[in-house]
Residue, then its C-alpha position, 0 to 999 in steps of 0.5 A: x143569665x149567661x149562665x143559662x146562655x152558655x149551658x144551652x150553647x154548649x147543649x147545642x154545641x156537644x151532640x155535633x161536636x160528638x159526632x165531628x169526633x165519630x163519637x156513636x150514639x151509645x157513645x154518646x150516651x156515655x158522655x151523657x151519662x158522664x155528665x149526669x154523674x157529675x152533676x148527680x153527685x155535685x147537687x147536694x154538695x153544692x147546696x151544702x157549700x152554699x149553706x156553709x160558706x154562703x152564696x158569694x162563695x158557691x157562685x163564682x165555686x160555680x163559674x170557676x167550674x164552668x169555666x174549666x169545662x167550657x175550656x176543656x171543651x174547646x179543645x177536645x180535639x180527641x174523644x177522651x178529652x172530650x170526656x174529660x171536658x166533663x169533670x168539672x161539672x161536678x160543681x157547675x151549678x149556677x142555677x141553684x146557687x141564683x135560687x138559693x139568692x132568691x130564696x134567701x132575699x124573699x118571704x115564703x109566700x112571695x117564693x114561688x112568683x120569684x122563683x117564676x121571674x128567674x125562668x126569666x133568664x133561663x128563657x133567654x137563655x135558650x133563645x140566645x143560647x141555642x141560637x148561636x149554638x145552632x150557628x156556631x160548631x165551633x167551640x173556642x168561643x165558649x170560655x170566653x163568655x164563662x170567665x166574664x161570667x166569673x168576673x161578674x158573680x165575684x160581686x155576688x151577695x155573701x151569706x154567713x159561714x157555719x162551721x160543719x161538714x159540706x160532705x155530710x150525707x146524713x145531713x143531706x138525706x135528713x132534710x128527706x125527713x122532713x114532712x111531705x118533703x119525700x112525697x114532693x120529691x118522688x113527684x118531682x123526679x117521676x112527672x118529668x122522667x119521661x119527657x126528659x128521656x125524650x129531650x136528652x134524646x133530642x139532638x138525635x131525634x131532631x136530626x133523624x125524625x125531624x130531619x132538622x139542621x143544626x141551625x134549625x135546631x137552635x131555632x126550635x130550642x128559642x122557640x122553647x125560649x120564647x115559650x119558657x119566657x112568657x110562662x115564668x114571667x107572666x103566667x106562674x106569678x098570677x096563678x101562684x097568687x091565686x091558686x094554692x101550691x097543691x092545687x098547681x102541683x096537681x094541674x101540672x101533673x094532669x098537664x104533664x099527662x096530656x103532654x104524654x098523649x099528644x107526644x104518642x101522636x106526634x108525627x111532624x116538627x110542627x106538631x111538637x111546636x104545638x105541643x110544646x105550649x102545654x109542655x112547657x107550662x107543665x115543665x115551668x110549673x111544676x119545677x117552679x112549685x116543687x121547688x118552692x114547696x120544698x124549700x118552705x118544708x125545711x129550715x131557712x138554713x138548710x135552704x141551700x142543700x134543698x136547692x141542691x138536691x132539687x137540682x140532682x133530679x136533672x142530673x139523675x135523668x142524664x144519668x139513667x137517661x142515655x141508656x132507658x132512651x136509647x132503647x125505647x127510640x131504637x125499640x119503640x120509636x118516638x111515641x113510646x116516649x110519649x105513652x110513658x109519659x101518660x102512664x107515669x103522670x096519669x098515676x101520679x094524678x091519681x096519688x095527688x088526688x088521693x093522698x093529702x101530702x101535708x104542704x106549708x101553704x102560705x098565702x100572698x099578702 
């Protein structure tokens, strides 16, 4: 829960603090790329950590990092050390680390629900997150919040600790072997892709095509929260006891596609709090399901490095999405988001459609 809190603080925080320091907007796509590197790299590393040593370790690993980043940052006075700020990020991963609690604590046909309930915390964590980061520019509250966090994971469940290597990359690309798990994976990176570009885009587009202030920012991002709430808490669970995991798989994409068209249209902020309801949906969904699928199509000890590299997807849009979204919103304005976004999910509908990817479908007692 705090974790999701500071995060979304300090996505708030960063794009205004950036520009407090001059930092330009191809600057700023470095910072971003920076982090996403970090991020990129520390997924899989992570998720290896948590199989080996357990979750207790991997969690306050976690809020130890984030708490050294959050430091960093309320002192980056110069841009360097803002850049600097970044570094430990490599192994801020709390989100996989609280997955990794549910996956080990629930049977496989109760996995996607719970997965769905722990959205819970990410929407409030954007509600109050982006609030307050809206309504503080001032980045010296920040580590305060992370090292309480710290204190309180120390109490975290504990899981065993196996002898092998966490920097083993042959045994992290091994789990891609595994039947369907590649299929999944390519679907997951490439449905979200251009809607992420977008959002990494977001706190400038917010400021230059939506003419919005940091505080009306923040309270568009809890508006997101309020969204991401009611979708993981009430909508996924039923749907998941209904619906088969491939047949979700592809309502997201189909979801995902229409997203794309509503974005190529989009011309005011209120037009994008309306098309943020079938956003969000589609975002929630599909990570929820992937996530789940992912984790039944490995070895329940191997759960861990899959989380992981689920979680490498975001980091891998911050990577390349600072550069691909800076020329599509510099060449092409805000709807060529949009537009890529339906091509992208229209043809990955039509590989879902075609294409029997073989899934461990568990049904809910």
């Amino acid at each position: 829960f705090k974790v999701c809190i500071c995060s979304f603080l300090q996505g708030q925080v960063v794009g205004y603090l950036a520009k407090s320091l001059s930092l330009d907007s191809v600057g700023f796509g470095y910072l971003q790329t920076t982090f996403g590197v970090l991020q990129l790299v520390g997924g899989p590393i992570f998720g290896r950590f948590a199989d080996q040593f357990g979750t207790r370790a991997a969690l306050i690993l976690s809020c130890a990092s984030g708490s050294a980043f959050f430091l960093l940052m309320s002192i980056s006075t110069s841009i360097p050390l803002l850049f600097l700020s970044r570094l430990p990020a490599v192994f801020m991963h709390g989100l996989p680390g609280a997955q990794k609690v549910i996956t080990d604590l629930t049977n496989p046909s109760q996995r996607a629900d719970a997965l769905g309930k722990l959205g819970l915390c990410f929407g409030i964590g954007i509600i109050i997150g982006s609030a307050l980061g809206g309504s503080l520019r001032v980045s010296c509250f920040l580590p305060l919040t992370y090292i309480n966090t710290v204190l309180i994971n120390m109490s975290s469940s504990v899981g065993s600790s196996q002898s092998a290597s966490v920097f083993s990359i042959r045994e992290i690309l091994r789990l891609m072997k595994f039947p369907g798990v590649m299929e999944v994976f390519i679907v997951k990176v490439f449905a979200g892709l251009p809607i992420g570009l977008f959002l990494i885009m977001f706190s400038i587009i917010s400021m230059d095509f939506f003419g919005l202030e940091a505080v009306e920012s923040g309270y568009l991002m809890s508006y997101f929260g309020v969204l991401q709430m009611v979708v993981q808490g009430l909508v996924i669970g039923k749907l998941t006891n209904n619906c088969s995991e491939r047949t979700l798989l592809r309502l997201s994409v189909f979801v995902f596609a229409g997203v794309g068209l509503g974005m190529a249209l989009m011309r005011t902020v209120w037009h994008y709090c309306i098309i943020a309801v079938p956003l969000v949906f589609a975002f929630s969904m599909l990570g929820t399901i992937t996530d789940s699928i992912l984790t039944k199509a490995v070895p329940s000890s191997d759960t861990g490095t899959m989380l992981g590299i689920c979680a490498s997807v975001q980091p891998l849009t911050r990577t390349v999405g600072p550069t691909i979204g800076g020329v599509l919103y510099k060449q092409f304005g805000v709807s060529s988001f949009g537009y890529l976004q339906l091509v992208v999910n229209i043809g990955l509908f039509v590989y879902l459609l075609k294409n029997k990817i073989p899934l461990r479908e568990v049904k809910s007692q």
